[in-house]
VOBA-1610 file (N, C-alpha, C; in pm, whole numbers, padded with zeros to 5 digits, always signed):
BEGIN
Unk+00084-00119+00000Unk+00000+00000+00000Unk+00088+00125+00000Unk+00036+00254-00078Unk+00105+00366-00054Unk+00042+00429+00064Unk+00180+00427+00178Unk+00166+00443+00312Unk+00241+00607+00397Unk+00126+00646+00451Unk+00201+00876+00480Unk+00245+00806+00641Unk+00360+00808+00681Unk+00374+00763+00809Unk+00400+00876+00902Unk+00321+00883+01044Unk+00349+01003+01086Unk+00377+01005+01241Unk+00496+00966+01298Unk+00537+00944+01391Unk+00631+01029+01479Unk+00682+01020+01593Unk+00837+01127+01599Unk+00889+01055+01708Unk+00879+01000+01805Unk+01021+00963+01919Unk+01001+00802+01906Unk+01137+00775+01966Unk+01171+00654+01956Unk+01092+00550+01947Unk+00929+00510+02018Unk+00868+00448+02033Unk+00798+00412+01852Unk+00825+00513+01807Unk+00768+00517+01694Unk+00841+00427+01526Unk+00977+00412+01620Unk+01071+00389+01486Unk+01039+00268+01469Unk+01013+00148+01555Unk+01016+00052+01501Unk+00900-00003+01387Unk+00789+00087+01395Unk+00709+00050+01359Unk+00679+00140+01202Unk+00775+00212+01177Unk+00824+00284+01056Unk+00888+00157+00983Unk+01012+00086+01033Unk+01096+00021+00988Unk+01001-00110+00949Unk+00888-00176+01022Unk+00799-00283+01000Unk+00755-00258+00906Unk+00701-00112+00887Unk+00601-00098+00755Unk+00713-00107+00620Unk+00859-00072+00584Unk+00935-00035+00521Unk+00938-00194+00452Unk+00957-00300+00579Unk+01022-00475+00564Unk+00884-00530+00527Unk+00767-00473+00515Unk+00712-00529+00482Unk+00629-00459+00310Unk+00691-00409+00300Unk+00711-00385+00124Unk+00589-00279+00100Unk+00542-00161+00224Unk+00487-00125+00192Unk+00563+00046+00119Unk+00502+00099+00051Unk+00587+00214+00001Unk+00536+00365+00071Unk+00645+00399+00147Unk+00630+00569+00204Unk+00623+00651+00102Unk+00478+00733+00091Unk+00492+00862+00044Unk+00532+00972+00111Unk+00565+00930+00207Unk+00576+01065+00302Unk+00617+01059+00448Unk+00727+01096+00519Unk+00726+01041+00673Unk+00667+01199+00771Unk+00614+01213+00871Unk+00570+01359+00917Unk+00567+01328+01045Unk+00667+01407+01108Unk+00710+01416+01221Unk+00746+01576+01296Unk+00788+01555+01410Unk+00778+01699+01485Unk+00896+01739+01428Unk+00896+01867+01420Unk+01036+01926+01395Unk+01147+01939+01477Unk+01249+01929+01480Unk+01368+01954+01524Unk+01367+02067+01603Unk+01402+02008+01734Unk+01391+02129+01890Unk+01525+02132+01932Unk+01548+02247+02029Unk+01698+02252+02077Unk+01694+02139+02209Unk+01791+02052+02204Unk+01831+01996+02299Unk+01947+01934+02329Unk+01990+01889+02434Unk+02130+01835+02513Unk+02206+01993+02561Unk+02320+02014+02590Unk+02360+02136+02658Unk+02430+02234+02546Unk+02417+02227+02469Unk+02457+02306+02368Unk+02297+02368+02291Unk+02190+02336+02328Unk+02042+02331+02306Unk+02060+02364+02120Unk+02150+02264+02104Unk+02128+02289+01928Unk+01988+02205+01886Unk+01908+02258+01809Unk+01842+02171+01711Unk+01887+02016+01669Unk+01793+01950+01747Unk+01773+01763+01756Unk+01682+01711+01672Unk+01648+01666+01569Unk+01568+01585+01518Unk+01530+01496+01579Unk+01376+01458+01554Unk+01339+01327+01611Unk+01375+01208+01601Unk+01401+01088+01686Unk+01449+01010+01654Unk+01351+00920+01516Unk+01236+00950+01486Unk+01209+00946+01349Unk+01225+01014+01216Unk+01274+01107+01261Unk+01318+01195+01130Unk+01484+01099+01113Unk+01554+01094+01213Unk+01698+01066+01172Unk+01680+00921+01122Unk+01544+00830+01149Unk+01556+00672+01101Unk+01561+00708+00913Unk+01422+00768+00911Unk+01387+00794+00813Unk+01452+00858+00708Unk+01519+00939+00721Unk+01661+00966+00632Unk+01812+00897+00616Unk+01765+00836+00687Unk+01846+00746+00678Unk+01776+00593+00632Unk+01687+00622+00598Unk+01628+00500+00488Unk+01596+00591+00355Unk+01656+00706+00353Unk+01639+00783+00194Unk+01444+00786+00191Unk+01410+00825+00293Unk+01237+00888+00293Unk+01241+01006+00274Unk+01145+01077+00207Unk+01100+01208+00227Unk+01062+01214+00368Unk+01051+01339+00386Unk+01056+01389+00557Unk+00984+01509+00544Unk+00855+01556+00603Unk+00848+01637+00612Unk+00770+01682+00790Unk+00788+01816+00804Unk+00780+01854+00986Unk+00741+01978+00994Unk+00593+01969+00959Unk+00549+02093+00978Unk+00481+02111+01135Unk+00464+02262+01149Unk+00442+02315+01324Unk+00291+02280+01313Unk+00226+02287+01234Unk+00091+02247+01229Unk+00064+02161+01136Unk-00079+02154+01119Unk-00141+02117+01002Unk-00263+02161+00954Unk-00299+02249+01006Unk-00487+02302+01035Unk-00454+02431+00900Unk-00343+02457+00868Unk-00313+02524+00722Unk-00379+02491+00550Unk-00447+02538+00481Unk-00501+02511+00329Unk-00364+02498+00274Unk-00251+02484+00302Unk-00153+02428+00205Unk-00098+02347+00280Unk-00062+02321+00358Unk-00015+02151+00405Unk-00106+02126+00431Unk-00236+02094+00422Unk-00368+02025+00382Unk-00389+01974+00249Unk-00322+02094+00144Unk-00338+02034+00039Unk-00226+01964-00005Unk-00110+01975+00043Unk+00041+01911+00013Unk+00044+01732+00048Unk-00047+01761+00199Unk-00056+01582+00246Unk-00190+01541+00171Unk-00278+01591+00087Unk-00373+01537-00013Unk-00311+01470-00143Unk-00164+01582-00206Unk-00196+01535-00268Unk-00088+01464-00275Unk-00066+01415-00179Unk+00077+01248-00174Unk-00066+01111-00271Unk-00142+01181-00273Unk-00288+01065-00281Unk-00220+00901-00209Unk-00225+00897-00071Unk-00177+00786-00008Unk-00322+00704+00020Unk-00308+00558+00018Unk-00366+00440+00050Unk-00452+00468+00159Unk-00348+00506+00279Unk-00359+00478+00429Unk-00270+00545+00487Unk-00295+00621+00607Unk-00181+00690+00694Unk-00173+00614+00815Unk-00116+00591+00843Unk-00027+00518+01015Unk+00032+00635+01071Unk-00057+00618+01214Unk+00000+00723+01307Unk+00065+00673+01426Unk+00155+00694+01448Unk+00195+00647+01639Unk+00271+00773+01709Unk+00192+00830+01806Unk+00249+00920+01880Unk+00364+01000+01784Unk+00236+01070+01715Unk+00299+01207+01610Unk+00293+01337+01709Unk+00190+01353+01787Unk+00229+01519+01858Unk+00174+01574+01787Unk+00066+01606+01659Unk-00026+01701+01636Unk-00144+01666+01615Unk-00231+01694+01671Unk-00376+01705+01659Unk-00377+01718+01484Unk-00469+01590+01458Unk-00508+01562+01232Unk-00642+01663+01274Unk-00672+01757+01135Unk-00780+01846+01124Unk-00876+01718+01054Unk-00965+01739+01018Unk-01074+01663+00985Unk-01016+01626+00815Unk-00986+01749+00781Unk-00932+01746+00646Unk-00823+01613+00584Unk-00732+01639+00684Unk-00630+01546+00674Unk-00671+01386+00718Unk-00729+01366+00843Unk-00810+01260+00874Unk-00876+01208+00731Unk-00945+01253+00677Unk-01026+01242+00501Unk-00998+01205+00385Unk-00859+01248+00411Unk-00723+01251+00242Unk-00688+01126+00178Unk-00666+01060+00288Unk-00614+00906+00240Unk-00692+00812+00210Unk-00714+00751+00120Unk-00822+00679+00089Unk-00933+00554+00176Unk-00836+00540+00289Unk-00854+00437+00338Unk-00828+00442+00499Unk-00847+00652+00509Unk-00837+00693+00592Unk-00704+00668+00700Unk-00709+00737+00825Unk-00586+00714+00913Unk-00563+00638+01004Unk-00506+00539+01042Unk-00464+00464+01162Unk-00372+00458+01210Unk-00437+00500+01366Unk-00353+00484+01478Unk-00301+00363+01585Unk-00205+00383+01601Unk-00167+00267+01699Unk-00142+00294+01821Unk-00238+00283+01912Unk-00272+00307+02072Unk-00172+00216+02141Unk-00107+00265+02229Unk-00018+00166+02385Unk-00147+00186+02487Unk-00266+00097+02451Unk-00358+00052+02574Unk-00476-00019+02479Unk-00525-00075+02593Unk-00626-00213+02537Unk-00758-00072+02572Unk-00786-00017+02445Unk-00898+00114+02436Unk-01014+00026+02475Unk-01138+00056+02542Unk-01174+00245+02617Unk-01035+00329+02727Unk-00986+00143+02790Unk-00915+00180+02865Unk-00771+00330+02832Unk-00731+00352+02986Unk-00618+00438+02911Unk-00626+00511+02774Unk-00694+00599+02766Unk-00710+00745+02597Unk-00625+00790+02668Unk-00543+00858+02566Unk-00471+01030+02594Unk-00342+00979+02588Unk-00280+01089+02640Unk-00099+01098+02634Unk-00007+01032+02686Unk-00049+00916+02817Unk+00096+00871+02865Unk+00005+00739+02889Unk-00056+00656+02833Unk-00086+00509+02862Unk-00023+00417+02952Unk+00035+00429+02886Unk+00173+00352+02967Unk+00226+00341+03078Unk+00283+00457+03088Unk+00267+00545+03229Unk+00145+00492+03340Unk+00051+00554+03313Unk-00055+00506+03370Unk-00125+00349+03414Unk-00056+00289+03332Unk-00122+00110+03332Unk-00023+00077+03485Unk+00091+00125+03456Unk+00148+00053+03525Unk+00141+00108+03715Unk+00104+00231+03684Unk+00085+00330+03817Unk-00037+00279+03853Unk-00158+00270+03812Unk-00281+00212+03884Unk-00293+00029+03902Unk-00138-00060+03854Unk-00155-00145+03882Unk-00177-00278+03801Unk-00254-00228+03656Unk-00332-00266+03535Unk-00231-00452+03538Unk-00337-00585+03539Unk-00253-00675+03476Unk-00184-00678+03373Unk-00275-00634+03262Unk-00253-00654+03119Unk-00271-00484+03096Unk-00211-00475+02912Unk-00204-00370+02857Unk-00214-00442+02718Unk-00196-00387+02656Unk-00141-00429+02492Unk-00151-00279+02368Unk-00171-00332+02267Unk-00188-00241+02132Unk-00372-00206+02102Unk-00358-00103+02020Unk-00459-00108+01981Unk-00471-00052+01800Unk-00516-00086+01681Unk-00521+00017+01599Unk-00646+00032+01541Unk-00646+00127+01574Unk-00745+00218+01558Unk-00783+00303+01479Unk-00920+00306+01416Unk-00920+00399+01278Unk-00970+00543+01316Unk-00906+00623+01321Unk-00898+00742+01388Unk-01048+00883+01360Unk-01047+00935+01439Unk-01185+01018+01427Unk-01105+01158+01548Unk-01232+01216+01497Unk-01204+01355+01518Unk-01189+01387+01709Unk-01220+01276+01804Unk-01224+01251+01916Unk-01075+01216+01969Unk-01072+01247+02083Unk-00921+01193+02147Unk-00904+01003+02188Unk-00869+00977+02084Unk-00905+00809+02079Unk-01008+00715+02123Unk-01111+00795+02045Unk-01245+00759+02036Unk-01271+00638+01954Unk-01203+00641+01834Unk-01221+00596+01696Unk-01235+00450+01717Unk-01356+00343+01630Unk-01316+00218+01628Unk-01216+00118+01629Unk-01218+00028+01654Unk-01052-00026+01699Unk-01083-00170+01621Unk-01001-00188+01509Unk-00997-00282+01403Unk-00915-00384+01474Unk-00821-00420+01533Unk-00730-00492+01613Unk-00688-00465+01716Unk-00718-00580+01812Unk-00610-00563+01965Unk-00493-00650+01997Unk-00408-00675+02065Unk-00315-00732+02118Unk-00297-00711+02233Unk-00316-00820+02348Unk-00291-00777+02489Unk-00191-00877+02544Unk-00115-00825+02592Unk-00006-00853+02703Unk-00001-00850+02851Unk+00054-00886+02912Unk+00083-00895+03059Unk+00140-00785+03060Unk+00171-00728+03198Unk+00233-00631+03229Unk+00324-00714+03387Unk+00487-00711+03340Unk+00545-00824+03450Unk+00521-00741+03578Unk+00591-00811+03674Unk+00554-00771+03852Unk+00662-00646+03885Unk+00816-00678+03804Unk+00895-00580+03829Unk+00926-00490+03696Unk+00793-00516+03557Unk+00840-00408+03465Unk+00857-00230+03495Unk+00889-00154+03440Unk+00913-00039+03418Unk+00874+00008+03340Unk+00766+00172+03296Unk+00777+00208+03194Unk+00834+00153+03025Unk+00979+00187+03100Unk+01096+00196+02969Unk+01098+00048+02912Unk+01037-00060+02999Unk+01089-00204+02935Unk+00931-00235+02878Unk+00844-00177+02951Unk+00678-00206+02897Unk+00685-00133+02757Unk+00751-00001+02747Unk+00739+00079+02634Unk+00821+00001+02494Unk+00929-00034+02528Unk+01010-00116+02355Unk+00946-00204+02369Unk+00833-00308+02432Unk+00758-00463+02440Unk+00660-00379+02314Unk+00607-00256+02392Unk+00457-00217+02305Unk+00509-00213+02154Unk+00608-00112+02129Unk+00662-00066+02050Unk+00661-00200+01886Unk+00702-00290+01960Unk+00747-00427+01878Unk+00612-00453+01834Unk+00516-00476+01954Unk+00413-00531+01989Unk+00275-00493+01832Unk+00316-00313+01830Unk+00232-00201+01765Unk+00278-00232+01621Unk+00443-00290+01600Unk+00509-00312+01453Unk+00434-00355+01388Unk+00439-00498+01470Unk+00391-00614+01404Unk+00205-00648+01404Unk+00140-00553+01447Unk-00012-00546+01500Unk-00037-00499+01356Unk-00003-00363+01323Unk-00015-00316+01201Unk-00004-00365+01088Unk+00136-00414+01071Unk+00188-00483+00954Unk+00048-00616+00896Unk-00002-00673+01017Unk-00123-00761+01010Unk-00172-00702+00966Unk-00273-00545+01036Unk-00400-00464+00988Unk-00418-00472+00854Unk-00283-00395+00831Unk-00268-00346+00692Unk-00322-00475+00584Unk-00227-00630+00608Unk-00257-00730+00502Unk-00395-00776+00538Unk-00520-00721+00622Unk-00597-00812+00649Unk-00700-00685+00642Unk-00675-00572+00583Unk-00748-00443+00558Unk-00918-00473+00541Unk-00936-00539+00469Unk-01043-00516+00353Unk-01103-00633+00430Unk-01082-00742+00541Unk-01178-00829+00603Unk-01206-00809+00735Unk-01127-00702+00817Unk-01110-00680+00954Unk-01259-00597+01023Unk-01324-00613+01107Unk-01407-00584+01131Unk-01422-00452+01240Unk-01466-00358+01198Unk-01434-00213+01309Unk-01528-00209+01397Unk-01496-00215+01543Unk-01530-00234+01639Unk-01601-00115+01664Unk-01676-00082+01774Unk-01701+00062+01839Unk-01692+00102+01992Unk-01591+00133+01994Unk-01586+00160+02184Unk-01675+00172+02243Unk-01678+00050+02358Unk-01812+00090+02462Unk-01821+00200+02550Unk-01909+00286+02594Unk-01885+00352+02706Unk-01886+00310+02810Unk-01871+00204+02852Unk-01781+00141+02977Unk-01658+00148+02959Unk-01630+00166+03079Unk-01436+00157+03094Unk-01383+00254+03045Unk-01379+00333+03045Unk-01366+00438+02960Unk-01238+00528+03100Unk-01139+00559+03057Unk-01060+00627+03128Unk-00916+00687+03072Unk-00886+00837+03148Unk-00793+00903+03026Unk-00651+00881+03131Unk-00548+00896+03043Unk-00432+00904+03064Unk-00340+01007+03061Unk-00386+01097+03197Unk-00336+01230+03166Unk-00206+01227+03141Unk-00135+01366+03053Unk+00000+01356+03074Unk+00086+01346+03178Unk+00231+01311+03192Unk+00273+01267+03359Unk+00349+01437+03350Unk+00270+01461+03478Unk+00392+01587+03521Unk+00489+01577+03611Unk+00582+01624+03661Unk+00718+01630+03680Unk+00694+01645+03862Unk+00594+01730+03834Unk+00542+01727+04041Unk+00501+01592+04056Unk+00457+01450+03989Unk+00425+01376+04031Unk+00548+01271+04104Unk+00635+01341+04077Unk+00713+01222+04073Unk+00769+01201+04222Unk+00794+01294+04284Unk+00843+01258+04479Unk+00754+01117+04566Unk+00807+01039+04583Unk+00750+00949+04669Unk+00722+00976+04783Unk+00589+00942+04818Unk+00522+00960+04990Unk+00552+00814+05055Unk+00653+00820+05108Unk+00679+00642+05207Unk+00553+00654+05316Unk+00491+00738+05283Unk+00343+00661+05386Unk+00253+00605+05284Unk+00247+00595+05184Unk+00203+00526+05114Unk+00180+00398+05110Unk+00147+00269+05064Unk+00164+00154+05062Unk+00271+00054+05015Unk+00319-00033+05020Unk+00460-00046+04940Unk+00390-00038+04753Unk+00279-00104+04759Unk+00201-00158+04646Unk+00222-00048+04594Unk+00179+00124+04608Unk+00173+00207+04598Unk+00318+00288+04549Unk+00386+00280+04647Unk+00560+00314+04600Unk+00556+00236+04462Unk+00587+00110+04487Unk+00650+00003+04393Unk+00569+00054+04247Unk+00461+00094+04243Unk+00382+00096+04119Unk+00427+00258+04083Unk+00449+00380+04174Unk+00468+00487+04168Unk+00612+00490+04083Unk+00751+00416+04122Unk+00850+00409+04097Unk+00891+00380+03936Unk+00832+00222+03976Unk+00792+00119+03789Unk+00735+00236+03700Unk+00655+00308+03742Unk+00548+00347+03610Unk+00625+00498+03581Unk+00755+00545+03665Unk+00806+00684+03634Unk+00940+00655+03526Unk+00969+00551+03598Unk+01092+00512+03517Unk+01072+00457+03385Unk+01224+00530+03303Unk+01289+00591+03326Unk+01250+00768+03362Unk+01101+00809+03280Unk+01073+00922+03284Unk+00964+00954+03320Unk+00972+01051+03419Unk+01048+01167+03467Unk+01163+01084+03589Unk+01080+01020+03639Unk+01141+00916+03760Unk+01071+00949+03853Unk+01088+00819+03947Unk+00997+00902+04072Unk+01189+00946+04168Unk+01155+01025+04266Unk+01235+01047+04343Unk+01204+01070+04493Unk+01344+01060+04592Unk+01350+01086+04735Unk+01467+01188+04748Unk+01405+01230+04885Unk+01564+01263+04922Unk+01659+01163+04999Unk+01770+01186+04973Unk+01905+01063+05070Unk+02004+01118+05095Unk+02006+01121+05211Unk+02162+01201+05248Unk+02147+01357+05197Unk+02072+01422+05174Unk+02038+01591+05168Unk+02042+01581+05043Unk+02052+01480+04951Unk+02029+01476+04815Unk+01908+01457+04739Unk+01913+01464+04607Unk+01754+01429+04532Unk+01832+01309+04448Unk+01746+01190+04482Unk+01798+01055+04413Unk+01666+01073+04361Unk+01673+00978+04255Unk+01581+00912+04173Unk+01558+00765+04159Unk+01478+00696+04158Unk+01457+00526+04214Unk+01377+00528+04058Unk+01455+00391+04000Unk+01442+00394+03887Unk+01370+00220+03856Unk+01403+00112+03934Unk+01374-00009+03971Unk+01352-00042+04098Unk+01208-00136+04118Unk+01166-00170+04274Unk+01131-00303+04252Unk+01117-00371+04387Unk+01005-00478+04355Unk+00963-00451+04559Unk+00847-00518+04564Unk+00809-00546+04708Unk+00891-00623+04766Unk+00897-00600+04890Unk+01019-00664+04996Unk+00957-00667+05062Unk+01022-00756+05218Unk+00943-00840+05330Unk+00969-00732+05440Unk+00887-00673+05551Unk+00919-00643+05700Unk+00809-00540+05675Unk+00870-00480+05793Unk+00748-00334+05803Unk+00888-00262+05887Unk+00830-00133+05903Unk+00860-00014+05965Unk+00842+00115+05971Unk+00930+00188+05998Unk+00864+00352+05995Unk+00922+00435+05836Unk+00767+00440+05831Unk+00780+00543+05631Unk+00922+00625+05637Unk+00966+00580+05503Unk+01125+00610+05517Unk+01216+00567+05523Unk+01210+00469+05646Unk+01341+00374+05721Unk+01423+00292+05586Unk+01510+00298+05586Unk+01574+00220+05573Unk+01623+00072+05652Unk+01551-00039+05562Unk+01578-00147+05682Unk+01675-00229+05661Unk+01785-00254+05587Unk+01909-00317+05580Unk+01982-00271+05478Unk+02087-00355+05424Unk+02213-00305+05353Unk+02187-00317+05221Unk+02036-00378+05179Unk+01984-00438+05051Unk+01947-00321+04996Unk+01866-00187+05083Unk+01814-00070+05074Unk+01655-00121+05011Unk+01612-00201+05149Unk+01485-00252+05169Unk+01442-00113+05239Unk+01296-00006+05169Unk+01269+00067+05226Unk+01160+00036+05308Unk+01116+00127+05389Unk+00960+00080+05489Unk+00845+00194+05423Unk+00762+00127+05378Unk+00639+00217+05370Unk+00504+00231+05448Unk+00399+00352+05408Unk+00341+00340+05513Unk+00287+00165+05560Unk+00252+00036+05495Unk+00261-00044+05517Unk+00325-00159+05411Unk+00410-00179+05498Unk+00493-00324+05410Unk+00606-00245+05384Unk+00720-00301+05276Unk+00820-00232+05247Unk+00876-00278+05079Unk+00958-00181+05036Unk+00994-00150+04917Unk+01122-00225+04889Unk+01217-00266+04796Unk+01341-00310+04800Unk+01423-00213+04633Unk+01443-00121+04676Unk+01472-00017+04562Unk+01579-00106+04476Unk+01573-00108+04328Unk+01663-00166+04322Unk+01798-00106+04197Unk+01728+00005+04174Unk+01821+00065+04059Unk+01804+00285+04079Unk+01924+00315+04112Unk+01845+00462+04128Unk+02000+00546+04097Unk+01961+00709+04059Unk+02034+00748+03994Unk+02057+00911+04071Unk+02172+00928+04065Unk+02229+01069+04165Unk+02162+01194+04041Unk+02123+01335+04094Unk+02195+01462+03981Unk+02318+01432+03943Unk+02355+01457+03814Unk+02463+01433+03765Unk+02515+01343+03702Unk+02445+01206+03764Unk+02520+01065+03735Unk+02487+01003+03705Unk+02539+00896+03628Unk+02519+00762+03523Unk+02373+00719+03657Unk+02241+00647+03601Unk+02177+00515+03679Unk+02291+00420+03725Unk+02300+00351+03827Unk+02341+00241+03862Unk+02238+00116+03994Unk+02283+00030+03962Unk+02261-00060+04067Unk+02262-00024+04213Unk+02176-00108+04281Unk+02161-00060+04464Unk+02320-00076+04480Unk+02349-00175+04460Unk+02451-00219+04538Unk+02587-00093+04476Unk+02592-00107+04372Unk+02705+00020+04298Unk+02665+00149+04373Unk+02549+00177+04375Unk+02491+00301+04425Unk+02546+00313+04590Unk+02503+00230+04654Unk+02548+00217+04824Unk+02680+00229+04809Unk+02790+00211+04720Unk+02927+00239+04789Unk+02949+00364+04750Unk+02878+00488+04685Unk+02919+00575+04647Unk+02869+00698+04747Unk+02731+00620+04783Unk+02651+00707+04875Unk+02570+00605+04976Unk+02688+00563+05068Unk+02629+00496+05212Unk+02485+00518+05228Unk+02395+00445+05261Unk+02286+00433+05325Unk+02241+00338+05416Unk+02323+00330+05539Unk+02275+00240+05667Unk+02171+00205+05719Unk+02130+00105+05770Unk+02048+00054+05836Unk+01972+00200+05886Unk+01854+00233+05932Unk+01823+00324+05994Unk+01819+00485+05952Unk+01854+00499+05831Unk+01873+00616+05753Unk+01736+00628+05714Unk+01686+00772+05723Unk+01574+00790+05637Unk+01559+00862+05569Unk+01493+00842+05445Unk+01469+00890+05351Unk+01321+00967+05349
//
């Protein structure tokens, strides 16, 4: 199929590269434009713009799209089908319309569940067993649209964000690559209004841990920040960031530190931190981490 792909951060590349191996042809790749970042704040391309030129694609990255000429520019690629995964601009109705066979999106959540901006994030913070893909034929609603295919997965006991996110990623490749060959027999679903729940974006105040909390509570707070934003404590007059947990055995007072493992105590049960990262410094391991910055028995955090 002639395919407008319109994606921009990492989560997105693999599923550029699926559509490429599977012989479908890009008219077009559309992604965010190039922002200043790292400490020199030069202009960064997305990590889909740099795949994509580097597969010799057209590229294009406009600030909008709600414009009568890049309305009419992505008309007249006259494409099959557009594939979207976490592009970053709101499609005008216009553009939604263009492609013959209209636009699809590929959701990180088993829809009604989790709509909106950080799915992911979210599955793993309220606990969720399962998660999976969704694609979805897109409408003028914030992932409203019928959902032609699902794929659901587990979500493990000690995943993270960052390891749930490249599972989806693979997960969304190869979901599509199906859609696409099974177009014309697949049956479009219609979201129930049950279950229905959004996934706000994660802000940056969320991230401090309350050790009166539950461990269940930490442990899911921690998993679902990492790698980003992270959740964090203070230690030793510092701001650490706890990047890997799982539940650990004892109780004590919110805070405590209860052995050399950096088993924490929450408001009930306790935490066993297992990966966390200084200002400044590489992530490392508990154990790498404790010789750089002691944390004894009885220390609180």
């Amino acid at each position: 199929m002639r395919v407008i792909f319109m994606g921009s951060p990492e989560f997105s590349v693999p599923v550029l590269e699926a559509l490429v191996d599977a012989g479908h042809e890009i008219a077009c790749v559309y992604c965010q434009p190039p922002r200043p970042a790292g400490r020199g704040k030069k202009d960064r391309p997305t990590p889909v713009q740099m795949r994509a030129e580097a597969l010799g694609l057209q590229v294009r990255h406009p600030v909008s799209l709600k414009g009568a000429a890049e309305q009419a520019d992505f008309a007249a690629l006259q494409a099959d089908v557009a594939v979207v995964v976490a592009y970053g601009l709101i499609l005008p109705q216009a553009v939604l319309d263009a492609p013959k066979r209209g636009c699809l999106n590929i959701h990180a959540s088993l829809l009604p569940r989790w709509r909106g901006a950080a799915p992911i994030h979210r599955a793993i913070m309220a606990g969720d067993a399962e998660t999976g893909v969704c694609i979805m034929q897109m409408e003028a609603g914030l992932d409203t649209g019928p959902v032609l295919l699902r794929e659901a997965t587990s979500i493990g006991a000690e995943e993270t964000t960052g390891q749930l996110h490249d599972r989806l990623s693979g997960l969304g490749a190869a979901a599509i690559v199906t859609a696409l060959a099974q177009l014309d027999t697949l049956t479009s679903d219609a979201q129930p209004d049950d279950g229905v729940t959004y996934a706000a974006k994660i802000d940056k105040a969320e991230g401090r841990v309350d050790w009166a909390w539950t461990a269940v509570e930490v442990d899911r707070h921690i998993r679902g920040l990492s790698p980003f934003p992270g959740a964090w404590t203070e230690a030793a007059g510092q701001r650490v960031k706890l990047l890997a947990s799982r539940i650990g055995q004892g109780c004590g007072a919110p805070g405590q530190v209860m052995d050399d493992a950096l088993t924490v105590a929450c408001g009930r049960g306790t935490v066993q931190v297992l990966r966390l990262q200084r200002a400044g410094k590489a992530a490392q391991d508990a154990d790498e981490f404790l010789r750089g910055l002691p944390l004894p028995k009885g220390t609180m955090l």
